[in-house]
PDB file as gemmi writes it, atoms N, CA and C in Angstrom:
CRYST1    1.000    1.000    1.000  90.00  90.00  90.00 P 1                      
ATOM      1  N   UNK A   1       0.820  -1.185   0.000  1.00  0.00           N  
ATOM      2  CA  UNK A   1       0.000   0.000   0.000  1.00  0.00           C  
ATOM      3  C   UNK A   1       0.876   1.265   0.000  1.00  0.00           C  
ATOM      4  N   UNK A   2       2.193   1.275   0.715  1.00  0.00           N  
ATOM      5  CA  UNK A   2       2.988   2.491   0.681  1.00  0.00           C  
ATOM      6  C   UNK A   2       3.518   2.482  -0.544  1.00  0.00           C  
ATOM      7  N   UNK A   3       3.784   1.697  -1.229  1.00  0.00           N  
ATOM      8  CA  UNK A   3       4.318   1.777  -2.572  1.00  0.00           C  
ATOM      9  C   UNK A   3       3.551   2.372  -3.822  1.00  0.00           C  
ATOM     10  N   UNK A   4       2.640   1.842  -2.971  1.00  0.00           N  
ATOM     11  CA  UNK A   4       1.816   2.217  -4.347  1.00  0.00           C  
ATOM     12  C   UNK A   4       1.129   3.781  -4.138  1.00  0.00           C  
ATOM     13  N   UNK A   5       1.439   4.740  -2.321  1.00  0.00           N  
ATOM     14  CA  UNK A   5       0.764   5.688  -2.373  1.00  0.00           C  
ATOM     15  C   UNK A   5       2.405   6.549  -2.769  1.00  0.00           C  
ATOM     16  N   UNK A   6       3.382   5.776  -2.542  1.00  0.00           N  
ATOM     17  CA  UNK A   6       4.580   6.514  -2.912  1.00  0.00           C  
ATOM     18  C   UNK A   6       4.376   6.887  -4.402  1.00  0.00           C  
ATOM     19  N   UNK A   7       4.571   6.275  -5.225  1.00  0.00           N  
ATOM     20  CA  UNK A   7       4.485   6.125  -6.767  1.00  0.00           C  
ATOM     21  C   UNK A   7       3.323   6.356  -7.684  1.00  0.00           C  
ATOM     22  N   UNK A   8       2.192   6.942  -6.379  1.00  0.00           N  
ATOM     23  CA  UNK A   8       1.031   7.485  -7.454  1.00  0.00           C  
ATOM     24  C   UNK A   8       1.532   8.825  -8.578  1.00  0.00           C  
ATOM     25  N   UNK A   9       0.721   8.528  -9.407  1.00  0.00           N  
ATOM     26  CA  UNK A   9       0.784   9.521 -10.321  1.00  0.00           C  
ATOM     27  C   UNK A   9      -0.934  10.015 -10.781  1.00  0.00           C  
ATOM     28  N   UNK A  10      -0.956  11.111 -10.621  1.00  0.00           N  
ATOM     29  CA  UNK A  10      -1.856  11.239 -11.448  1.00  0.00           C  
ATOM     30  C   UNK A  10      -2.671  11.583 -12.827  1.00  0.00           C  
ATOM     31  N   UNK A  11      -3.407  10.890 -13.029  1.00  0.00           N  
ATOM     32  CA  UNK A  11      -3.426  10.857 -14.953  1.00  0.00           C  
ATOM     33  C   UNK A  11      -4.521  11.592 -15.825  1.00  0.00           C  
ATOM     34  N   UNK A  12      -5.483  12.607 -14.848  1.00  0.00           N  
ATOM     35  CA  UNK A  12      -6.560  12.959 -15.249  1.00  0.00           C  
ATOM     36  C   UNK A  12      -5.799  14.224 -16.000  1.00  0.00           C  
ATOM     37  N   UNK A  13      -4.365  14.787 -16.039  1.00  0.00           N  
ATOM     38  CA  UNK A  13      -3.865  15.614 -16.972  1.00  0.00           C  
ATOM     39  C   UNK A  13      -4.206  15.007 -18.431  1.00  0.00           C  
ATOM     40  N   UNK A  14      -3.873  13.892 -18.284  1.00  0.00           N  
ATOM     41  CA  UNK A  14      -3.909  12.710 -19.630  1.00  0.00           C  
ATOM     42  C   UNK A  14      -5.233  12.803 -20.178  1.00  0.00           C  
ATOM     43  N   UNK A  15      -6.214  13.030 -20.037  1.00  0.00           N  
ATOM     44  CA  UNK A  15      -7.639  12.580 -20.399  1.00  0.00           C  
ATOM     45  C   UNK A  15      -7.560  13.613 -21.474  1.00  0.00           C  
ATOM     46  N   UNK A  16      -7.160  14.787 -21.349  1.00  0.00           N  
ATOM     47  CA  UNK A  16      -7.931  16.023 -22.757  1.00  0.00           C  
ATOM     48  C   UNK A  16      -7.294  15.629 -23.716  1.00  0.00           C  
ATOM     49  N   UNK A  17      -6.151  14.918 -23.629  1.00  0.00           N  
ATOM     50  CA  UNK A  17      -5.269  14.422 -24.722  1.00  0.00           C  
ATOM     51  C   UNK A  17      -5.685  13.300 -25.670  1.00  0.00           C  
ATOM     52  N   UNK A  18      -6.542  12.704 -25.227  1.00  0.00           N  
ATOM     53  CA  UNK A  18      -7.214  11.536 -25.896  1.00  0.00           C  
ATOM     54  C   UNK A  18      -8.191  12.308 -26.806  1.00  0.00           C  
ATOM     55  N   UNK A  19      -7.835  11.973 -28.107  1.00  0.00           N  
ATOM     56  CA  UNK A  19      -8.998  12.316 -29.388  1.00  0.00           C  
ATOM     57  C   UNK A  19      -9.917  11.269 -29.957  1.00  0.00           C  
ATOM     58  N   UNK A  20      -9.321  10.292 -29.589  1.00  0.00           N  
ATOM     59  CA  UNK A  20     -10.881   9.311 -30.371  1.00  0.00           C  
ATOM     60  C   UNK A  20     -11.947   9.266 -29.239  1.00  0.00           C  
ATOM     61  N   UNK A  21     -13.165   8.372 -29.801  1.00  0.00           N  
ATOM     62  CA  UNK A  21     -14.177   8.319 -29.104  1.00  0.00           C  
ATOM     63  C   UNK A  21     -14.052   7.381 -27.945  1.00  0.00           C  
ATOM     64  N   UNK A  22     -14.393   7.719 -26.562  1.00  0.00           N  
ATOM     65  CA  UNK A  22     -14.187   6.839 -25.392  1.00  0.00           C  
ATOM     66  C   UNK A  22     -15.931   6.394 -24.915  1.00  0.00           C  
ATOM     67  N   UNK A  23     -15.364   4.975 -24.549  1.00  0.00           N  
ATOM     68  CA  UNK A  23     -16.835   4.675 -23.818  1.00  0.00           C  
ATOM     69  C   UNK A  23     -16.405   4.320 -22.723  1.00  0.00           C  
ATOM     70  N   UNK A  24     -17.562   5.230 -21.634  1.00  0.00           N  
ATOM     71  CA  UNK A  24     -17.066   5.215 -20.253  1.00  0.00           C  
ATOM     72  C   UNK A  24     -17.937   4.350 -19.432  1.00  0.00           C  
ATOM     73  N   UNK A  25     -17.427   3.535 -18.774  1.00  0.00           N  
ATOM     74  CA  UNK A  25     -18.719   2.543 -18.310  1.00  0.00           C  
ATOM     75  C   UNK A  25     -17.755   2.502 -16.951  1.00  0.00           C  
ATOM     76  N   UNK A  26     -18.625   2.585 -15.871  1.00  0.00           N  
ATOM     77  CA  UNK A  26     -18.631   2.122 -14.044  1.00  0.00           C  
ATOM     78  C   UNK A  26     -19.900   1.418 -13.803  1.00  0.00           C  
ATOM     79  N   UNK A  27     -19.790   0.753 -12.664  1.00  0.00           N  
ATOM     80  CA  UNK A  27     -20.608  -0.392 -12.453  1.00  0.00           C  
ATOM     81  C   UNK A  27     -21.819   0.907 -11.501  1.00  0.00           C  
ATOM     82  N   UNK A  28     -22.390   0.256 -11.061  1.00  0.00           N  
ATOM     83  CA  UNK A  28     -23.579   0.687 -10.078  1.00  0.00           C  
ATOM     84  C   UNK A  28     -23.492   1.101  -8.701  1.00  0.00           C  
ATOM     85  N   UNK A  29     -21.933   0.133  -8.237  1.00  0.00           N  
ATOM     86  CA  UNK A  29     -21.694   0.447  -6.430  1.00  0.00           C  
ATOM     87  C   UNK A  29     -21.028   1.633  -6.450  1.00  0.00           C  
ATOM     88  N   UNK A  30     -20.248   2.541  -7.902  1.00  0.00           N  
ATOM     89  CA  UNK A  30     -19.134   3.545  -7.845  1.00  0.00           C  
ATOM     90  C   UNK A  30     -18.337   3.520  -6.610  1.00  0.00           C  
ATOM     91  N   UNK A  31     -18.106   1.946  -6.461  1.00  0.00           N  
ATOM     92  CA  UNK A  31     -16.733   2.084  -5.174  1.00  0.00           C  
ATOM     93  C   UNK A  31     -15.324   2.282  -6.656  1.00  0.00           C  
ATOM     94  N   UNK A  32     -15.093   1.894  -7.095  1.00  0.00           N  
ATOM     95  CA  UNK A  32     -14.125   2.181  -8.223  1.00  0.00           C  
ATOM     96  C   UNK A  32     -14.081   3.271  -8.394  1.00  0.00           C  
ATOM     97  N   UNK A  33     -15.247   4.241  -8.778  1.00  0.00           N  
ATOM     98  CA  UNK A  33     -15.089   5.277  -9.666  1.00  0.00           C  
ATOM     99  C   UNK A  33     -15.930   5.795  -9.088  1.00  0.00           C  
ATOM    100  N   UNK A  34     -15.935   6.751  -8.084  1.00  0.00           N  
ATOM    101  CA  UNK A  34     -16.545   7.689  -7.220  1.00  0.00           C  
ATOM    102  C   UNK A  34     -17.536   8.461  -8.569  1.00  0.00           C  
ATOM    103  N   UNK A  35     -18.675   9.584  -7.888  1.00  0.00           N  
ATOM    104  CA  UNK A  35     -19.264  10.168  -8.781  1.00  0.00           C  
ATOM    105  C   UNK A  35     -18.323  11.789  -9.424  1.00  0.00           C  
ATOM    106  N   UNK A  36     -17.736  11.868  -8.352  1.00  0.00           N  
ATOM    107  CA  UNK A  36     -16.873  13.198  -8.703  1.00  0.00           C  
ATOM    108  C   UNK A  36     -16.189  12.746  -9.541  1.00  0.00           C  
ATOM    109  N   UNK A  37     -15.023  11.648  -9.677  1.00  0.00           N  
ATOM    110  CA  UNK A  37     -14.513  11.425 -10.521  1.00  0.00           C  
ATOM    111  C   UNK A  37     -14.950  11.031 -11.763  1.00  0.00           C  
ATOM    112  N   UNK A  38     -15.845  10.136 -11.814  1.00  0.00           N  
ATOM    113  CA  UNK A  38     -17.064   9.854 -13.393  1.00  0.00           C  
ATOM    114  C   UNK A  38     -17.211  11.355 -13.864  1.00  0.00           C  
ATOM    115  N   UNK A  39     -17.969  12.426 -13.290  1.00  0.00           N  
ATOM    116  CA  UNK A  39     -17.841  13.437 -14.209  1.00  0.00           C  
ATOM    117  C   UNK A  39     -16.813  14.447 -14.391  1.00  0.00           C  
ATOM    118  N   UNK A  40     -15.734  14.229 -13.568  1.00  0.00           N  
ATOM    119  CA  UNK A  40     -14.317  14.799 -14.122  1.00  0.00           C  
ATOM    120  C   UNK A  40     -13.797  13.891 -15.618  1.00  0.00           C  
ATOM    121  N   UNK A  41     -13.706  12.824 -15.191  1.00  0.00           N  
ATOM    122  CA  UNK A  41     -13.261  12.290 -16.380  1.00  0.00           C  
ATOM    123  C   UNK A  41     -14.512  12.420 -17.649  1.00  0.00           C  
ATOM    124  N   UNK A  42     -15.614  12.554 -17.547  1.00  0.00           N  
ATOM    125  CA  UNK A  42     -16.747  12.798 -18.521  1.00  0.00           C  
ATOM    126  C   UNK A  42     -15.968  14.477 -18.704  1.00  0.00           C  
ATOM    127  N   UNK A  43     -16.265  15.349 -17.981  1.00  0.00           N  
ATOM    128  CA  UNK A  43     -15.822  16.536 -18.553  1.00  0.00           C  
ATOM    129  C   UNK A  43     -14.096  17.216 -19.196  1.00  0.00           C  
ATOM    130  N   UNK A  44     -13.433  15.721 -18.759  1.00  0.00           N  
ATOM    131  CA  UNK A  44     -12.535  15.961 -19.219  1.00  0.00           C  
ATOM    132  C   UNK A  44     -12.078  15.291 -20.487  1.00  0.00           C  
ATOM    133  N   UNK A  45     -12.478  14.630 -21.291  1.00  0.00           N  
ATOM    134  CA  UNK A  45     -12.968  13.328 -22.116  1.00  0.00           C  
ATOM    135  C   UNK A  45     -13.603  14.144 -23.515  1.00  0.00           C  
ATOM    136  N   UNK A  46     -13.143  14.782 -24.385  1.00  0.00           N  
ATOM    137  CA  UNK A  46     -13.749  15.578 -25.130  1.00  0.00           C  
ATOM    138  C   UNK A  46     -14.968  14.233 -26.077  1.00  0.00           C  
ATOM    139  N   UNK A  47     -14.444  13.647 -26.365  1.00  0.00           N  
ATOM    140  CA  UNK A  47     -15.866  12.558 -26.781  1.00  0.00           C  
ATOM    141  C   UNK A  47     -15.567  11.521 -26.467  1.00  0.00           C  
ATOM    142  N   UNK A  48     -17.067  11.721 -25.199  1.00  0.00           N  
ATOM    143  CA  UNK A  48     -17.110  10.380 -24.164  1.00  0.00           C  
ATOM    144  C   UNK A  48     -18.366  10.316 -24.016  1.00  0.00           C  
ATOM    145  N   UNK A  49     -18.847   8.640 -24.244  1.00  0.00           N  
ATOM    146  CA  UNK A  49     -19.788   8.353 -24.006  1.00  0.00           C  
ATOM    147  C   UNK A  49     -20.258   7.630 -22.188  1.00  0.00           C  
ATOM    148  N   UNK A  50     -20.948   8.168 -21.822  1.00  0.00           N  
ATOM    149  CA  UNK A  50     -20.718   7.521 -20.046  1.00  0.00           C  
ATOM    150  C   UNK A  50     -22.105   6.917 -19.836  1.00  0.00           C  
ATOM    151  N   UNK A  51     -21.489   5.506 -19.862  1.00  0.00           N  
ATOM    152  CA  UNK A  51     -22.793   4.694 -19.522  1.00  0.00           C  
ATOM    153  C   UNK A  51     -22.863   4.286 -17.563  1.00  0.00           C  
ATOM    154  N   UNK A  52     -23.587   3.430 -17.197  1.00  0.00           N  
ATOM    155  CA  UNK A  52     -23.327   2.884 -16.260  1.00  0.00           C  
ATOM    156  C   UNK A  52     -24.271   1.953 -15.631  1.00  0.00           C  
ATOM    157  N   UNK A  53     -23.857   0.581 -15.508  1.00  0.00           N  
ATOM    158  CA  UNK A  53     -24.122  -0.539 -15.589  1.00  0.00           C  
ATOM    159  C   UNK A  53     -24.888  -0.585 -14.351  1.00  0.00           C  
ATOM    160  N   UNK A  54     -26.548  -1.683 -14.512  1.00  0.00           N  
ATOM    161  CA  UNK A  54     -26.937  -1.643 -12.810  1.00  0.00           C  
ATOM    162  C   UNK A  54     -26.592  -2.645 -12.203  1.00  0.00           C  
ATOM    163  N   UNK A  55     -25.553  -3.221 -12.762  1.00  0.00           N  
ATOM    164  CA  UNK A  55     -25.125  -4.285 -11.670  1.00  0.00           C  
ATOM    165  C   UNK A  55     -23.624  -3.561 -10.461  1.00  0.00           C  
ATOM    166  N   UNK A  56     -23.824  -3.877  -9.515  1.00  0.00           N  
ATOM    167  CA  UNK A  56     -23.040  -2.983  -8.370  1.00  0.00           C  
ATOM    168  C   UNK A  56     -21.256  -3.892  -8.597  1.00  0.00           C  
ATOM    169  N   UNK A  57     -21.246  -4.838  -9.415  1.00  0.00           N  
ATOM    170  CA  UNK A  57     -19.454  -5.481  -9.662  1.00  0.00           C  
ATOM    171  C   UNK A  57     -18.735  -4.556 -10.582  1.00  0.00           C  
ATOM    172  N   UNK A  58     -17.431  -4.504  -9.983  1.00  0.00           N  
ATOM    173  CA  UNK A  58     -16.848  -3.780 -10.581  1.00  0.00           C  
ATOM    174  C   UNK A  58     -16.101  -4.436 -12.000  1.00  0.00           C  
ATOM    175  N   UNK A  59     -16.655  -5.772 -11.878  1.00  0.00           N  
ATOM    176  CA  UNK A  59     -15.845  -6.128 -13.286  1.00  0.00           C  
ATOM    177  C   UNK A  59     -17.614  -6.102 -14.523  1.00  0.00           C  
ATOM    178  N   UNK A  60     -17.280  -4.644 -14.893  1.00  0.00           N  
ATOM    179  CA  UNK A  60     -18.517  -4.288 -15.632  1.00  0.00           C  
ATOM    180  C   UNK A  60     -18.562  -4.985 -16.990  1.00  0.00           C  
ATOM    181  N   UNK A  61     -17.664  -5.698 -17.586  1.00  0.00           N  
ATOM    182  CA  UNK A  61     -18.144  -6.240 -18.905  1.00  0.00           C  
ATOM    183  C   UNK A  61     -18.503  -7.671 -18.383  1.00  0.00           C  
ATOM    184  N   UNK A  62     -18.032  -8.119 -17.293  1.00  0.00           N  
ATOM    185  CA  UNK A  62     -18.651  -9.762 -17.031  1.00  0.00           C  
ATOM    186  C   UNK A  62     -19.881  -9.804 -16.097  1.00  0.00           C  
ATOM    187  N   UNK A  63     -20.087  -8.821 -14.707  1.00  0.00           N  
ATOM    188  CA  UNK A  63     -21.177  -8.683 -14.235  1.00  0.00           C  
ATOM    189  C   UNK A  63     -22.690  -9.044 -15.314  1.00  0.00           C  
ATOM    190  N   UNK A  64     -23.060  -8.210 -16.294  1.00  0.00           N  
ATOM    191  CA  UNK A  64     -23.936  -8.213 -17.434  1.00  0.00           C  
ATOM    192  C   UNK A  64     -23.347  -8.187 -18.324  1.00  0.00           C  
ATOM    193  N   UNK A  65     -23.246  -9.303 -18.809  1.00  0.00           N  
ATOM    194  CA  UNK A  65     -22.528  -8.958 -20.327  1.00  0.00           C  
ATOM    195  C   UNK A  65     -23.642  -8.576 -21.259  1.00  0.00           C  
ATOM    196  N   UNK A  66     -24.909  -9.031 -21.277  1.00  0.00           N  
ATOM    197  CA  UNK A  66     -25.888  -8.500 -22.629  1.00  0.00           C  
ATOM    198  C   UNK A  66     -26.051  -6.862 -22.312  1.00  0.00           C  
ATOM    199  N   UNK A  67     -26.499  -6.449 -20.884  1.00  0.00           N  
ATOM    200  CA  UNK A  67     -26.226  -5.086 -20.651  1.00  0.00           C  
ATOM    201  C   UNK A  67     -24.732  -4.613 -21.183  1.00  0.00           C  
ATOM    202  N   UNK A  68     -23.530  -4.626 -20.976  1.00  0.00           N  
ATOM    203  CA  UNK A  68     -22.203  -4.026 -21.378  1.00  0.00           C  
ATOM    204  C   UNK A  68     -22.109  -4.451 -23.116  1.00  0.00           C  
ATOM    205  N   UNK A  69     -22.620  -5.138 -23.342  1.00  0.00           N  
ATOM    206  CA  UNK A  69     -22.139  -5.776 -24.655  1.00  0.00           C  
ATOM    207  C   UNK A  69     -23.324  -4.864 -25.495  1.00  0.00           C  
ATOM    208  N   UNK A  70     -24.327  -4.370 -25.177  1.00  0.00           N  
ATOM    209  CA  UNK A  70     -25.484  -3.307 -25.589  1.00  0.00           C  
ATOM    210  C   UNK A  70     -24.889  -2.167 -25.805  1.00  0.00           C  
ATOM    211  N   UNK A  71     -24.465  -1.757 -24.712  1.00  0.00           N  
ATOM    212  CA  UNK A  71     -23.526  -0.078 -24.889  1.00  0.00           C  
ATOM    213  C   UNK A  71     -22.448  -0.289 -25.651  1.00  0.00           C  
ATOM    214  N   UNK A  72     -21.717  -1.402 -25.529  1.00  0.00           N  
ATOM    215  CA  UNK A  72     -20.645  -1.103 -26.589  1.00  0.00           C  
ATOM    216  C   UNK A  72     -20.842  -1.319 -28.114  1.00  0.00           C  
ATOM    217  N   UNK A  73     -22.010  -2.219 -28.565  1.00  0.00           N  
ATOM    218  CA  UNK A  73     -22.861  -1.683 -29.624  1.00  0.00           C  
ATOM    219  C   UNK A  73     -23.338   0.028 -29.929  1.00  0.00           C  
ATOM    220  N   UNK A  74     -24.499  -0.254 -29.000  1.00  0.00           N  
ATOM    221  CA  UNK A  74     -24.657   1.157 -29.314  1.00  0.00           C  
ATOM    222  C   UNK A  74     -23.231   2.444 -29.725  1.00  0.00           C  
ATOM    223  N   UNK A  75     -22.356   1.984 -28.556  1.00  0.00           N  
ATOM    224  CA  UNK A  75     -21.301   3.057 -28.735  1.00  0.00           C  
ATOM    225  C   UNK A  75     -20.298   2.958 -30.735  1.00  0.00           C  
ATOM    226  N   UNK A  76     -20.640   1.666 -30.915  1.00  0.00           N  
ATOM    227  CA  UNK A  76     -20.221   1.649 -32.169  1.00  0.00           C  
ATOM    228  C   UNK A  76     -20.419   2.089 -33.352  1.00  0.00           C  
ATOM    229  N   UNK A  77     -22.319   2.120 -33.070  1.00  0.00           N  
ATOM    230  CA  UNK A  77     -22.802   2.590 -33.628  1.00  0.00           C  
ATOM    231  C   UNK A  77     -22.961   4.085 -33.955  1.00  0.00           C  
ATOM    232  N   UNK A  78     -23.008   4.672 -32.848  1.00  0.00           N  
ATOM    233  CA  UNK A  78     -22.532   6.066 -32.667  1.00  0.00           C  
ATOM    234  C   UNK A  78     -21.164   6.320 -33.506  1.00  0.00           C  
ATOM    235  N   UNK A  79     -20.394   6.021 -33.129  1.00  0.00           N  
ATOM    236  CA  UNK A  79     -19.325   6.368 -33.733  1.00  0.00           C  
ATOM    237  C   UNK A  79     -19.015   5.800 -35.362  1.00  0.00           C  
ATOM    238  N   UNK A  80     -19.763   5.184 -35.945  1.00  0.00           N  
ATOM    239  CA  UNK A  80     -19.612   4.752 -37.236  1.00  0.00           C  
ATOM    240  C   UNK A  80     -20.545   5.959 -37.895  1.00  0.00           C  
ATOM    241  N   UNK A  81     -21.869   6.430 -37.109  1.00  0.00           N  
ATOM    242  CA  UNK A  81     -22.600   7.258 -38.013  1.00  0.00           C  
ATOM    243  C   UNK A  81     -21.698   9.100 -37.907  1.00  0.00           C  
ATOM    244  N   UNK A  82     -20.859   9.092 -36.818  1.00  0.00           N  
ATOM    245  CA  UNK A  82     -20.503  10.397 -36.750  1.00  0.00           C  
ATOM    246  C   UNK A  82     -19.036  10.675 -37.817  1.00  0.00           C  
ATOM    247  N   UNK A  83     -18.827   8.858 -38.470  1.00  0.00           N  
ATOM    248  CA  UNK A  83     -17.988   9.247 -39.885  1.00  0.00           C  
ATOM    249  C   UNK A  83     -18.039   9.832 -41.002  1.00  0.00           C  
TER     250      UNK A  83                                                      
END                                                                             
């Protein structure tokens, strides 16, 4: 745990830098991904799609996969028509 609070870095500088389309998915409990942080990274995310899954596991593509596997359709879809 000290190692890892020694060697944090933080990366939300990194986010405006990303130009393709992001799909943002957190599970339902937001123990992972607090709500402050979901819309920092949404407002920092110039095209981001932010879904969020109602199952409360944080492993969001296996919790529901027909739910996660929906948004990342949809998100494809989105992004094929905005070519």
């Amino acid at each position: 745990m000290a190692l890892n609070i020694a060697n944090y870095t933080g990366w939300y500088d990194l986010l405006p830098q990303i130009q393709c389309p992001v799909l943002l998915v957190r599970s339902s409990s937001h123990e992972a991904v607090p709500d402050d942080d979901y819309v920092k990274m949404q407002a920092l995310l110039k095209n981001c799609t932010a879904r969020e899954m109602s199952h409360p596991d944080h492993n969001v593509f296996l919790s529901n996969k027909e739910e996660f596997y929906g948004y990342f359709e949809d998100f494809l879809k989105e992004v094929q028509a905005d070519e």
